[in-house]
C-alpha positions in Angstrom: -4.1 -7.3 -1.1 -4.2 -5.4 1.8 -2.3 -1.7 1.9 -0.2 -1.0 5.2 0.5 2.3 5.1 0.1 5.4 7.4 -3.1 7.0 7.2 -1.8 10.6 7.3 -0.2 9.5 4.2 -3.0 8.8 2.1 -3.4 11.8 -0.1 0.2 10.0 -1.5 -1.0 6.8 -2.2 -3.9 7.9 -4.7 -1.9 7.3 -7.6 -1.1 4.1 -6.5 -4.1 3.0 -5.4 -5.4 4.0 -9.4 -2.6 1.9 -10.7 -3.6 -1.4 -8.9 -7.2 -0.4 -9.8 -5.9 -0.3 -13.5 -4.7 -3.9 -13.1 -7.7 -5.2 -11.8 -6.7 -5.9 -8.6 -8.3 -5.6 -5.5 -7.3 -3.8 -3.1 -7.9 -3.2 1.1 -7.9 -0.3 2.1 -8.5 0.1 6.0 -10.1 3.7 6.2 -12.3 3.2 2.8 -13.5 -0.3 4.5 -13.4 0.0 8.0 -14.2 4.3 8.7 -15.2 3.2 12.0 -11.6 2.3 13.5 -9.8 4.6 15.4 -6.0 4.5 14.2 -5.0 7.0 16.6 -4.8 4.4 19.4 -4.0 0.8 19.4 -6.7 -1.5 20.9 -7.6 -5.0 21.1 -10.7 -4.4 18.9 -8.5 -2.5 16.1 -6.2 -5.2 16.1 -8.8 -8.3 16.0 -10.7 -6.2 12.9 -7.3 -6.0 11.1 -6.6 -9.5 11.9 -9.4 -10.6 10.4 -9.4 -8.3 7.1 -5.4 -9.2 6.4 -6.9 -13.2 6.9 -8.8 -12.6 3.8 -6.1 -11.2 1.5 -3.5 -13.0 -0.5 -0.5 -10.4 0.4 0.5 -7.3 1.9 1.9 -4.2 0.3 3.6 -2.0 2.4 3.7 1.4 1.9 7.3 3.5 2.4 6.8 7.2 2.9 8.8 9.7 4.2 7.3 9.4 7.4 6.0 6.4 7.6 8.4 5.5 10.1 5.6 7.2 12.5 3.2 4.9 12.3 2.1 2.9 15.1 -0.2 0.4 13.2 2.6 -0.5 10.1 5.4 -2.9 12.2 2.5 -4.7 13.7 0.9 -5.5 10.4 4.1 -6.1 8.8 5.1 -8.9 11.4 1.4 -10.0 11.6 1.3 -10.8 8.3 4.5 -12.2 7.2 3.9 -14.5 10.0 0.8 -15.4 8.9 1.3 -15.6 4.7 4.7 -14.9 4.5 3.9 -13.2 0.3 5.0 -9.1 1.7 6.5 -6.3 -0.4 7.1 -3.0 -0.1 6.2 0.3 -2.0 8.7 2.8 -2.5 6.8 6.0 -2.7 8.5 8.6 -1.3 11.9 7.0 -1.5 13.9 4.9 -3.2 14.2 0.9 -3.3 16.6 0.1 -0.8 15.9 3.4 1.1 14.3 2.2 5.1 14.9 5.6 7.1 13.5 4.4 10.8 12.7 0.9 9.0 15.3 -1.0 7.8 13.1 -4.0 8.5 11.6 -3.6 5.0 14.8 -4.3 2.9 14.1 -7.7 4.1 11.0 -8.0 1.4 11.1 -7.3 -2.4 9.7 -4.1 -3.4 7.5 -3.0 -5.9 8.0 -0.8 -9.0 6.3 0.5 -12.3 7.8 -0.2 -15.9 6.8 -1.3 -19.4 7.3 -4.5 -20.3 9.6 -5.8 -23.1 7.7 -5.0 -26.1 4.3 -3.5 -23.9 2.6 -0.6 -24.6 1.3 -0.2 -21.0 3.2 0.1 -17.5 3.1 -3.0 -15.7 4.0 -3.6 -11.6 6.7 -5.7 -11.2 7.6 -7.3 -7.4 12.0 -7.2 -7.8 14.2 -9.2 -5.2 17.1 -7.2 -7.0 17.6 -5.2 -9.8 17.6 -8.4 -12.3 14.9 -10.9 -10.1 11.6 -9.6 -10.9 8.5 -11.0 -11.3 5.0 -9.5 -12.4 3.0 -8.5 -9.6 -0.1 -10.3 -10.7 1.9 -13.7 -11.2 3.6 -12.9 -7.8 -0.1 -13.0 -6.2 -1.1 -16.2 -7.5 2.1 -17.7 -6.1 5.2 -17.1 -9.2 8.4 -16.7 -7.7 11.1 -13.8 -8.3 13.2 -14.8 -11.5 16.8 -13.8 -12.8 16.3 -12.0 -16.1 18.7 -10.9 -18.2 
């Protein structure tokens, strides 16, 4: 998967990034992977490494902060990738599902969300198209859609 998020965000995300760990999931990171790229600008060489690092992955998570609304980098790999795969959801950190400020783009994707499973001991991630279409999120990456529950 690869994480869209902003980088000045990051100290946010390390809970996050422990709970896909958790699941066994791997994860791309852009500043663990690529230290070298300078995210302060956009470039043609930024854009061609991402490019080819989102080409490798099976979907894009992105990442909903307070401010990420300020990224520069997020839209681009948002569009980029939907285009490409289409398999996008969003992460709710510092808001709530349904909550875009500067974004309301996102709304258009399912979003993702922690919560034990009927009868589970452990948290799972769940992708939800609404509050009763969910799907796990390690079924959702290997191509199971969104189902009504309940």
């Amino acid at each position: 998967m690869f994480l869209s998020h902003r980088y000045a965000d990051k100290m946010e995300l390390v809970g996050f990034m422990k709970m896909l760990e958790d699941a066994d999931l791997s994860v791309f990171v852009d500043w663990k992977e690529r230290p070298e790229l300078d995210r302060t600008k956009v470039t043609k060489e930024t854009a061609a490494a991402l490019k080819q690092d989102m080409s490798r992955c099976k979907a894009l998570l992105f990442v909903i902060t307070s401010t990420a609304n300020t990224s520069i980098w997020m839209p681009w790999e948002l569009g980029l990738f939907d285009g490409m795969k289409g398999r996008v959801a969003t992460v709710p950190l510092a808001t709530k599902p349904g909550e875009h400020p500067g974004q309301e783009y996102a709304g258009l994707y399912p979003w993702i969300d922690q919560a034990t499973a009927t009868g589970g001991q452990q948290p799972v991630l769940w992708v939800n198209e609404a509050d009763n279409v969910y799907v796990q999120l390690t079924d959702w990456l290997n191509g199971k859609p969104c189902t009504k529950r309940g």
